[in-house]
MIZA-630112 format. One line per 2 residues: number of its first residue (from 0); their letters; for each residue y, z, x of C-alpha. Coordinates in nm, 2 decimals, always signed. Layout:
! MIZA-630112
NUM = a = Y,Z,X  ...
END
This chain:
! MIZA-630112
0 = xx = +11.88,+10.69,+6.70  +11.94,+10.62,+6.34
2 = xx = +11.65,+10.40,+6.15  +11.74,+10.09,+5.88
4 = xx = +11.51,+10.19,+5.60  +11.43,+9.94,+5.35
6 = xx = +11.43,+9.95,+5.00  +11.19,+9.79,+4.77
8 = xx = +11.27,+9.79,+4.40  +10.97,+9.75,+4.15
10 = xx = +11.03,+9.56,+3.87  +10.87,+9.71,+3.50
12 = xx = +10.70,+9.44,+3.33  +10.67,+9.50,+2.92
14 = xx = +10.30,+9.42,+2.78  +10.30,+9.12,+2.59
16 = xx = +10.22,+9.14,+2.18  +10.10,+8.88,+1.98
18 = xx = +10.27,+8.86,+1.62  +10.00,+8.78,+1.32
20 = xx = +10.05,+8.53,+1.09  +9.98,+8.66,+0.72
22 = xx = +9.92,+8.38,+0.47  +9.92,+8.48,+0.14
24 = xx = +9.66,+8.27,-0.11  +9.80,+8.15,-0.44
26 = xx = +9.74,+8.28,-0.82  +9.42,+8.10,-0.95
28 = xx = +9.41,+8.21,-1.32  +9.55,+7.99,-1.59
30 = xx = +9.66,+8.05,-1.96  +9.47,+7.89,-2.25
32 = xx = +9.61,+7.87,-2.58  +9.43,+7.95,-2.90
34 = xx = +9.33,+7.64,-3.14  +9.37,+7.66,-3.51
36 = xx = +8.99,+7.55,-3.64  +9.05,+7.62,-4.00
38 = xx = +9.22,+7.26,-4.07  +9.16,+7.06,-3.82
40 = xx = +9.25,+6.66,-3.81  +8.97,+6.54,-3.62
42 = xx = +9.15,+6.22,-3.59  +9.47,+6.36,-3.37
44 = xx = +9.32,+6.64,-3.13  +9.63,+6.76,-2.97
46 = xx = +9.54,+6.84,-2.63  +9.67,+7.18,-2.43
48 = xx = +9.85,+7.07,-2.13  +9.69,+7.28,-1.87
50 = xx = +9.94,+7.30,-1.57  +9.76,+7.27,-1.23
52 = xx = +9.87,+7.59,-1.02  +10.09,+7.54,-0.72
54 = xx = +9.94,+7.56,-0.41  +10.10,+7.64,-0.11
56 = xx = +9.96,+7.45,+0.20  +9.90,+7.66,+0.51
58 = xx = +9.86,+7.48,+0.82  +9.58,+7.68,+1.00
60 = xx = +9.56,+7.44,+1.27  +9.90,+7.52,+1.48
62 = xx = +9.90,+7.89,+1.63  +10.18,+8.11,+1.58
64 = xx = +10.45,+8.03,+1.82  +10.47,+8.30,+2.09
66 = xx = +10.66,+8.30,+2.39  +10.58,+8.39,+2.70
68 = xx = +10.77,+8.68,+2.84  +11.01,+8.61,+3.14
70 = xx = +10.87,+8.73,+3.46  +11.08,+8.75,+3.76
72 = xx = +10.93,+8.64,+4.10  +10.98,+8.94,+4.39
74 = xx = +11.25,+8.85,+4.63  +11.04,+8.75,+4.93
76 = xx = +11.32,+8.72,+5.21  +11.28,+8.97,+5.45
78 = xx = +11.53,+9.23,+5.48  +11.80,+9.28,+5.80
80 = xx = +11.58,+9.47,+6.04  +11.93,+9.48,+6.25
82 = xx = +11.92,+9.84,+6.34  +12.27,+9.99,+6.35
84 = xx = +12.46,+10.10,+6.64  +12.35,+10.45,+6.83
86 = xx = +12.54,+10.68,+6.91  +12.31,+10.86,+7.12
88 = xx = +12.34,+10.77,+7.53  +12.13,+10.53,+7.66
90 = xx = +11.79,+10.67,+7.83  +11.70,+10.48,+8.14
92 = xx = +11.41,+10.60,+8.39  +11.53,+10.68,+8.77
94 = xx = +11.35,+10.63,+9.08  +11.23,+10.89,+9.22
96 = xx = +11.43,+11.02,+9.51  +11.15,+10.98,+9.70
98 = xx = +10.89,+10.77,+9.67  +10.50,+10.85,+9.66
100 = xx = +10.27,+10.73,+9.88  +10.25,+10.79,+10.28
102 = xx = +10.43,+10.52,+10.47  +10.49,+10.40,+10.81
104 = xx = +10.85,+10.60,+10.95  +11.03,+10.59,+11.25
106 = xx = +11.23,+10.94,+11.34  +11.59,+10.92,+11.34
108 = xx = +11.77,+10.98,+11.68  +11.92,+11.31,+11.54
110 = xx = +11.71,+11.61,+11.67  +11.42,+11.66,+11.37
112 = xx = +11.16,+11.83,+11.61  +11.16,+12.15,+11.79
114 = xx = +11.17,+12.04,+12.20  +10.81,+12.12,+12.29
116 = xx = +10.88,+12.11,+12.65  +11.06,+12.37,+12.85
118 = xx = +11.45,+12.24,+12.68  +11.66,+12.34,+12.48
120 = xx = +11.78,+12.18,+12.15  +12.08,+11.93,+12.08
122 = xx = +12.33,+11.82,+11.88  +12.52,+11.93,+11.64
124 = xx = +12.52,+12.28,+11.49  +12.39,+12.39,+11.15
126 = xx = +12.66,+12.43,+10.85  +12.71,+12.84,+10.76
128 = xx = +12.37,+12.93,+10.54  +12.47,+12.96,+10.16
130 = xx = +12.45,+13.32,+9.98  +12.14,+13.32,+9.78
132 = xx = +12.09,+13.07,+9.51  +12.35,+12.81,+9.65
134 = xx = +12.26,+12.53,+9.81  +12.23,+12.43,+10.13
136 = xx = +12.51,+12.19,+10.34  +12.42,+11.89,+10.47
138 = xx = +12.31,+11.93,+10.80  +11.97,+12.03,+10.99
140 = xx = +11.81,+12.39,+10.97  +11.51,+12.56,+11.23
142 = xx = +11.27,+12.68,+10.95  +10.97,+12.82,+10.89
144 = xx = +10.67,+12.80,+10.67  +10.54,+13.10,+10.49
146 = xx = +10.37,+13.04,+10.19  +10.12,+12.81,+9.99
148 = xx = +9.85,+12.90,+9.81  +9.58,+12.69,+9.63
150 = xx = +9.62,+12.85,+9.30  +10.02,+12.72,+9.34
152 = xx = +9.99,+12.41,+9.53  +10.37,+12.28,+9.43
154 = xx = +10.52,+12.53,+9.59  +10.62,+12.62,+9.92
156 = xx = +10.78,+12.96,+10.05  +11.03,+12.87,+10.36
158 = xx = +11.26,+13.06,+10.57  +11.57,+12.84,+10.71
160 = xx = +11.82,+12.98,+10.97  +12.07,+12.81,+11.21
162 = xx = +12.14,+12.60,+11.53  +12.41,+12.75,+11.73
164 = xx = +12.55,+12.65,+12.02  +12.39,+12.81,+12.36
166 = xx = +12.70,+12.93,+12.50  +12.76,+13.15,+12.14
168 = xx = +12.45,+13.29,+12.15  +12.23,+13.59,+12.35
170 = xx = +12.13,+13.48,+12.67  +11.73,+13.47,+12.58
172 = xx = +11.79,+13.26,+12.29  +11.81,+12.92,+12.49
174 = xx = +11.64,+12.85,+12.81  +11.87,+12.87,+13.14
176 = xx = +11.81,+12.71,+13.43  +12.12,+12.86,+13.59
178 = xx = +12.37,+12.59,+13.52  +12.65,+12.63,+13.28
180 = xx = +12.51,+12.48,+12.92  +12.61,+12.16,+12.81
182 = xx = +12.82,+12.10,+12.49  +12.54,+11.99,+12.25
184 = xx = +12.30,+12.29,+12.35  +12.15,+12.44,+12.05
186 = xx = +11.97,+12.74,+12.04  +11.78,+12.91,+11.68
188 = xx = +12.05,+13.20,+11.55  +11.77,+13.45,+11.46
190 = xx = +12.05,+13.71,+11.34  +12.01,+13.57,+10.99
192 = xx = +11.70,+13.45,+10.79  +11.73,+13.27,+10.45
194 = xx = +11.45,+13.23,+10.20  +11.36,+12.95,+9.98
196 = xx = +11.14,+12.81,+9.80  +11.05,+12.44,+9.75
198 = xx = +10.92,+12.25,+9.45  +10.66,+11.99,+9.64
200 = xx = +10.76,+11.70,+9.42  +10.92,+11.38,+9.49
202 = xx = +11.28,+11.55,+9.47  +11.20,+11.64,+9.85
204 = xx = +11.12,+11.42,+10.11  +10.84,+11.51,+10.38
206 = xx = +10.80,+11.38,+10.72  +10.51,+11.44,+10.91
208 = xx = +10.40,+11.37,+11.28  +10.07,+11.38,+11.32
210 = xx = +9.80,+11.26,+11.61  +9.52,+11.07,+11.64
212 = xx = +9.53,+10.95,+12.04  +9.86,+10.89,+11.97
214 = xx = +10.12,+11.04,+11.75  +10.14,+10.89,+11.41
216 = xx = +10.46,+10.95,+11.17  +10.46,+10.89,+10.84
218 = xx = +10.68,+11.00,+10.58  +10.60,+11.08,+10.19
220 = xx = +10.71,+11.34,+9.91  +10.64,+11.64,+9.81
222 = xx = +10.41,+11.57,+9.62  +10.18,+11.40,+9.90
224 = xx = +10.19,+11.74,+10.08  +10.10,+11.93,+9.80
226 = xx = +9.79,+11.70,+9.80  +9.73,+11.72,+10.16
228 = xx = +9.75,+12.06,+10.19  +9.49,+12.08,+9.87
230 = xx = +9.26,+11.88,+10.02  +9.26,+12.05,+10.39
232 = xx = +9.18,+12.36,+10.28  +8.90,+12.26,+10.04
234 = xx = +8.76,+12.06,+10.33  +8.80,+12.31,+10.59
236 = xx = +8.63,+12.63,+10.36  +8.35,+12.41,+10.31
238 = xx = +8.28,+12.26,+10.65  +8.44,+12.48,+10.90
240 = xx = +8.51,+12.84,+10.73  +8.17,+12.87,+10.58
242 = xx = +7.99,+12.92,+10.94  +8.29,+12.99,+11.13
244 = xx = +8.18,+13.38,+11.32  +8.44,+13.67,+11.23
246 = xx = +8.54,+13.67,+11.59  +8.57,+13.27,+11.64
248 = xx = +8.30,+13.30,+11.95  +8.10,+12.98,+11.77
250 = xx = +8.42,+12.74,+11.75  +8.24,+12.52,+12.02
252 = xx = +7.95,+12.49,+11.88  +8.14,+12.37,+11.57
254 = xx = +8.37,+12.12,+11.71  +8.05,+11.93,+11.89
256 = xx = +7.90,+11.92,+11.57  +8.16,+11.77,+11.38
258 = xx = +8.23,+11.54,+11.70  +7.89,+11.39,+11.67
260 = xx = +7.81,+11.41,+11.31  +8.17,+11.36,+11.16
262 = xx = +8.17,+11.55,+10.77  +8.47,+11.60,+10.53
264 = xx = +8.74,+11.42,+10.67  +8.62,+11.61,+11.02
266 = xx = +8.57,+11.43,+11.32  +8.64,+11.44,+11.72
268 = xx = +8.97,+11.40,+11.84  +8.86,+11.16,+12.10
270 = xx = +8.58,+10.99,+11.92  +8.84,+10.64,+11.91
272 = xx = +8.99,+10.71,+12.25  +8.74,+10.89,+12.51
274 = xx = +9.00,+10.83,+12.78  +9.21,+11.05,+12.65
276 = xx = +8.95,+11.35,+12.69  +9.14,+11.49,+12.35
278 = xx = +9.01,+11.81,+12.22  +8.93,+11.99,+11.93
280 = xx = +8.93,+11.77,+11.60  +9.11,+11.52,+11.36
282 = xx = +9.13,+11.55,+10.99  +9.21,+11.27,+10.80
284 = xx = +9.21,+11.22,+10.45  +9.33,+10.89,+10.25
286 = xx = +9.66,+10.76,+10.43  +9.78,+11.07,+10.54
288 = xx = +9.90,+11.15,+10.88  +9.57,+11.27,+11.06
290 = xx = +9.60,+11.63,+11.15  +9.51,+11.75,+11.49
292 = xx = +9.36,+12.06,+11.54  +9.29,+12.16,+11.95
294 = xx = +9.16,+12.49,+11.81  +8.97,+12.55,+11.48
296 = xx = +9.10,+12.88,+11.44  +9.42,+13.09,+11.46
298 = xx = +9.58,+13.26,+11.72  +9.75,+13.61,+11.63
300 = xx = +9.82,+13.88,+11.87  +9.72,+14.23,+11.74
302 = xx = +9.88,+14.52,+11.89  +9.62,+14.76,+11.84
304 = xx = +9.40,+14.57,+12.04  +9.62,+14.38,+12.33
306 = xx = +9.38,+14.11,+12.20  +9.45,+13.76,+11.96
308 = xx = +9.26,+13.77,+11.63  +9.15,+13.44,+11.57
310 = xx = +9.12,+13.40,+11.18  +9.09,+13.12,+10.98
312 = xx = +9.31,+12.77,+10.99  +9.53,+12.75,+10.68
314 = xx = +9.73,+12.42,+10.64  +10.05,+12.61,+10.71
316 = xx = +9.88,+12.74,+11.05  +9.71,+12.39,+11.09
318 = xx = +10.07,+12.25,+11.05  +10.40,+12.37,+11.19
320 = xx = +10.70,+12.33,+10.98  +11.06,+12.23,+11.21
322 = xx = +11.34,+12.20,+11.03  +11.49,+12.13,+10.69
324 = xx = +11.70,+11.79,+10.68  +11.97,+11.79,+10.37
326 = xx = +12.18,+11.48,+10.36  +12.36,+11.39,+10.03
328 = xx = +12.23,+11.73,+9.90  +11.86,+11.61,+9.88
330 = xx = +11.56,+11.80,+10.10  +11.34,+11.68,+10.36
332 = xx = +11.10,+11.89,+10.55  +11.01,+11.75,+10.86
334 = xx = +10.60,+11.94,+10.99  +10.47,+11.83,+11.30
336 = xx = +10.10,+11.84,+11.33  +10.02,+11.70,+11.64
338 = xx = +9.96,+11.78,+12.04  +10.07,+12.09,+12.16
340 = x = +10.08,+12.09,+12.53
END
């Protein structure tokens, strides 16, 4: 953008001289002639004309003339601040795609969340996944969580892959109850995997269902996971992992604590509705959608042992990521985080 610059021109002013007047003062001597005194007729005295000197009068009361030198006043009318025309494009700020700030959301009818009963999935299959580095098709995806870590808390390792239709895939991939499938039953295509990774910022829109007695959905950015899952972790090191036993034995023992003497954000899962004989905990943390947590550790099958390791919750084990909406070519994740049954 070009800048009117004004100009400002200084004006030299001369010093002003004052001219001297020089009088000049007359001749004062006079001439006397000589006197014959040898004869002298006393009776006739002829008399020397003496000629009175010419003066020249002054007048030493009015001061030399001088005249004032001419100033020139400063032109005091502002200048045109009109700025001219730019030719560089107009900035203007955009909304975010999607606003910040958890809020009230109802799901749409389309399937968002994996069946948590014994069914199957419907609707529509997902679009062919891109080759690497394109982006998805509008559509809904299965996916995965993978990876978040404090130290990178604004981003988010996924793995997408497709809904088929149940009649196109293997027979264990949807569940049969010996009837022929119906046209709009999906199944997960696990013959091919694609990774991503997502920038938690308000370019992507998250949708969570959580639990508190009842399910709770609300729907943010980005950036509000990235702050939730910040602040669980923090929470749960300090209050939970610190005295949590290697094995998991003293979980209980935990959970009654924390239901009785609420800490962190911690608290019991039934402590607002004791009908519902919840269990486990909440964890709740500004408007977020409360967590539920009906363990406080992880489940992980170890092959060595025919045993589950129970390790540590992490938000991505606390939380379960379902699928990847794209509509109009923007993201939203859609993580449940509420009962299992």
């Amino acid at each position: 953008m070009m800048t009117g610059a004004m100009l400002f021109a200084l004006a030299g002013c001369g010093s002003d001289s004052k001219s001297g007047v020089t009088v000049k003062g007359a001749d004062q001597s006079g001439t006397t002639e000589a006197v014959d005194t040898t004869a002298v007729d006393t009776t006739v005295v002829d008399t020397v004309e003496t000629t009175a000197p010419e003066t020249t009068d002054v007048d030493t009361t009015e001061a030399a003339e001088t005249t004032a030198p001419e100033t020139t006043e400063p032109d005091t009318t502002p200048p045109d601040t009109t700025e001219p025309a730019s030719t560089e494009p107009a900035t203007t700020e955009s909304a975010p795609l999607f606003p910040a700030g958890w809020q009230p959301f109802d799901l749409p009818d389309s399937q968002v969340i994996a069946p948590k009963a014994e069914e199957n999935w419907t609707g529509v299959p997902s679009p062919p996944l891109p080759a690497s580095g394109e982006q998805l098709a509008d559509g809904i995806y299965p996916a995965d969580q993978v990876a978040w870590e404090p130290q990178d808390p604004e981003s988010l390792g996924i793995t997408v892959q497709r809904l088929d239709l149940c009649t196109d895939l293997p027979e264990d991939a949807c569940i049969n109850y010996g009837e022929p499938f119906q046209p709009t039953e999906l199944g997960v295509n696990e013959s091919t995997t694609l990774p991503l990774t997502v920038s938690l910022d308000d370019s992507v829109g998250v949708v969570m269902i959580g639990y508190e007695c009842t399910s709770i959905v609300k729907k943010g950015n980005g950036a509000d996971l990235s702050a939730l899952y910040t602040a669980f972790d923090s929470a749960y090191t300090a209050t939970i992992g610190s005295q949590l036993a290697a094995d998991g034995s003293n979980d209980q023992a935990i959970i009654e604590a924390l239901t009785k003497a609420p800490a962190n954000g911690f608290s019991g899962a039934s402590t607002t509705c004791p009908e519902n004989f919840d269990n486990g905990l909440v964890y709740k943390t500004g408007d977020a959608p409360p967590i539920l947590m009906q363990t406080i550790t992880g489940f992980v099958y170890n092959d060595a042992t025919g045993d589950y390791d129970r390790p540590p919750l992490t938000p991505l084990s606390a939380t379960g990521l379902e699928v990847v909406e794209v509509e109009d070519g923007h993201m939203t994740l859609y993580i449940y985080a509420g009962f299992f049954s």
